[in-house]
N, C-alpha and C positions, 0 to 999 in steps of 0.2 A: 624399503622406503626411499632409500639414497640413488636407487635407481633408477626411481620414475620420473621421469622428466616432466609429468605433470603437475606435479607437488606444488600446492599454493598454500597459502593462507586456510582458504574455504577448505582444502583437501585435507588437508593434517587437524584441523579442526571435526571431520567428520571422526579421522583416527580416533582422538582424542577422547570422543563420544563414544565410540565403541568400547577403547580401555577404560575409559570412567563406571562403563556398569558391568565391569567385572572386577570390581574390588577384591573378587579372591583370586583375581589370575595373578599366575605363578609367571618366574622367566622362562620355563622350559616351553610355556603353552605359548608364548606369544609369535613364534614362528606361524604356527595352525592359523591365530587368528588373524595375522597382517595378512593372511592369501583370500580372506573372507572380508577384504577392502575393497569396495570400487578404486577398480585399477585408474580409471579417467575422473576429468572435470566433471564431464558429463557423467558418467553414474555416480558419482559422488551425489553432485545435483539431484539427479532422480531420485536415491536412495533418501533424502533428506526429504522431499517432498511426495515420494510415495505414500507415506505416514500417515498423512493426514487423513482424516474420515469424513471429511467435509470441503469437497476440491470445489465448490460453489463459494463456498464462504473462502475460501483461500485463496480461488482467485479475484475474489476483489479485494481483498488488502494485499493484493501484490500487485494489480491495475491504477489500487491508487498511489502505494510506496513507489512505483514506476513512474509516475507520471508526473507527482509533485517535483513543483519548480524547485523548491529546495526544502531539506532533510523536514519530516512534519516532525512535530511534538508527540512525545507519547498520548498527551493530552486532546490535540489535533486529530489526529489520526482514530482518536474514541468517539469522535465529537462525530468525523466524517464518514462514521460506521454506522452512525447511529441514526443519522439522516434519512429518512425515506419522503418519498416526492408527496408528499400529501397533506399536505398547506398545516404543518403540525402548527404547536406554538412551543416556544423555546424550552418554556417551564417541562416541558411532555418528553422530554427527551431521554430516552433511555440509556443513560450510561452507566458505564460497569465500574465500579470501584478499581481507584492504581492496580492493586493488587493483583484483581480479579482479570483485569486485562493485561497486565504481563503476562499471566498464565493463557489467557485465551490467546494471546500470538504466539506463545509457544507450541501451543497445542495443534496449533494449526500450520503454523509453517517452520516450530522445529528450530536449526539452526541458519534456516535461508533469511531469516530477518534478526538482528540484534538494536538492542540498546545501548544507546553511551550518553549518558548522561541524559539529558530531558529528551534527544533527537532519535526516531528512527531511521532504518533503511537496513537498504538488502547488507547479508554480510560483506560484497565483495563486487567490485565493477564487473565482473564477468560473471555473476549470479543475473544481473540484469543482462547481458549478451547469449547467455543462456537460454532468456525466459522468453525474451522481447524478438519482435522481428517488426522492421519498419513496409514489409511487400505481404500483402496478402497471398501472393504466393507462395511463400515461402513456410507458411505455418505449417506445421505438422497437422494439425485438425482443423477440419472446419466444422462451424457453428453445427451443422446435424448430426457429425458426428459424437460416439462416445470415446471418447478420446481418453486414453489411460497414463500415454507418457506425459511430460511435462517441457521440455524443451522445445523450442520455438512456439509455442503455442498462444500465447497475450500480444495483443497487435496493437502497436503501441497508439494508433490513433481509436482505437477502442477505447484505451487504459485514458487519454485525455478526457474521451468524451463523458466514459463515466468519471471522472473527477469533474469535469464542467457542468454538469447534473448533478453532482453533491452539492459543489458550490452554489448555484443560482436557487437549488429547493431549499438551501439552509439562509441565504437571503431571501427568500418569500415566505419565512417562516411569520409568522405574528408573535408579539410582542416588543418588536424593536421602537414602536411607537413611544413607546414608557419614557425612552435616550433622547426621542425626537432622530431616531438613525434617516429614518424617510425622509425628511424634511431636506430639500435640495439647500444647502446652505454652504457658498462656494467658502464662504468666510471660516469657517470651523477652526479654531488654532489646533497647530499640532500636539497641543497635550491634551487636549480634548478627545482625539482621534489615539493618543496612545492607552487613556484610560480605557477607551471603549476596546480596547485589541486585548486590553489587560484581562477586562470584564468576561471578555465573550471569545472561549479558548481556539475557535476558529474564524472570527471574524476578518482578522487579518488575511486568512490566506482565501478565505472564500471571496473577498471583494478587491485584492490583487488581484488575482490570476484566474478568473472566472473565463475573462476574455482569452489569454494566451492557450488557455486550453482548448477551447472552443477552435481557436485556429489550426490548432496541433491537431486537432481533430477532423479537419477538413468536414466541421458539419453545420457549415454557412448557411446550407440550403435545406439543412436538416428543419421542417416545421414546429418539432415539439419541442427541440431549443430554442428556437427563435421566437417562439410563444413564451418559454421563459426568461428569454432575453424582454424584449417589450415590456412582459412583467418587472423585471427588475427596474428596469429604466423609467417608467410611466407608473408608478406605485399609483 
């Protein structure tokens, strides 16, 4: 272990997994099992994210943990799962119980995403360097491919675009009228604006950063954003 120059955070954390589910390993076995470590970042990486049995569903809570401007809430992040583009209404929204959703992020990405306190994110800045590539050349897969590994594969102006698509379908949702949220009213005081962020667990981040993602996304000239842009803006 002393000798691998790769040894991170993430990497000793993968150890760590592996001697936790053998509760009856002995000292004499643990020699066998350190040579059954990803020797690298990178398979360490892989090995944590092979796991999963649902790499669709996986990668988009890694497209959005990626792409958010800063750390989402456990809460956030349930809210921004649960979103689909189809003019729902808020009340309709299907979210999973605290509980039930810790378990379904582990299940699905393992130790590449952690919790601390209300905030997610990847475990480690180089989980994201890992994952992410900002050149479409450079990804290991493309879109037709089936693609098994996981490294360079989430392009990160993808990872914006679908966050800007969460955002703008969860502000077209119906029932914000109830707040009067539609009503252009430049006057709003600021604790008006924080009860509503209080109210509604992603309001806040969907009506920040709708735009900056969209940028991030270089999808200006994208149609079916910009249909939902107009929508947003011209309620």
């Amino acid at each position: 272990m002393l000798g691998n120059p790769q040894r991170t955070y993430l990497w000793v954390t993968v150890i760590l997994e592996i001697v936790s589910k053998r509760p009856d390993l002995i000292a004499e076995e643990l020699p066998q099992i350190l040579k059954k470590i990803p020797p690298t970042i990178a398979d360490a990486c892989e090995a944590i994210l092979s796991k999963t049995e649902d790499r669709e569903r996986t990668e988009k809570i890694l497209h959005i943990i990626i792409a958010a401007i800063r750390p989402l809430t456990l809460k956030e992040l349930n809210v921004a799962l649960a979103v689909k583009n189809n003019r729902a209404a808020l009340g309709d929204l299907a979210l999973l119980p605290e509980h039930r959703f810790r378990m379904a992020l582990h299940n699905y990405c393992g130790l590449f995403v952690t919790i601390i306190g209300p905030n997610v994110s990847l475990i480690h800045q180089i989980a994201k360097e890992f994952l992410a590539s900002r050149d479409t050349s450079q990804l290991a897969c493309d879109a037709k491919s089936d693609c098994r590994t996981w490294g360079k594969t989430l392009e990160l102006a993808k990872s914006h675009l679908i966050l800007a698509e969460v955002c703008l379908s969860y502000l077209l949702f119906t029932g914000w009228e109830k707040d009067n949220l539609l009503i252009d009213n430049r006057e709003r005081s600021g604790e008006q604006r924080v009860r509503w962020y209080a109210e509604y667990d992603f309001l806040e981040c969907a009506a920040k950063s709708w735009a900056t993602h969209i940028k991030q996304s270089g999808a200006n000239e994208n149609a079916a954003i910009m249909n939902l842009v107009l929508e947003v803006c011209h309620p």
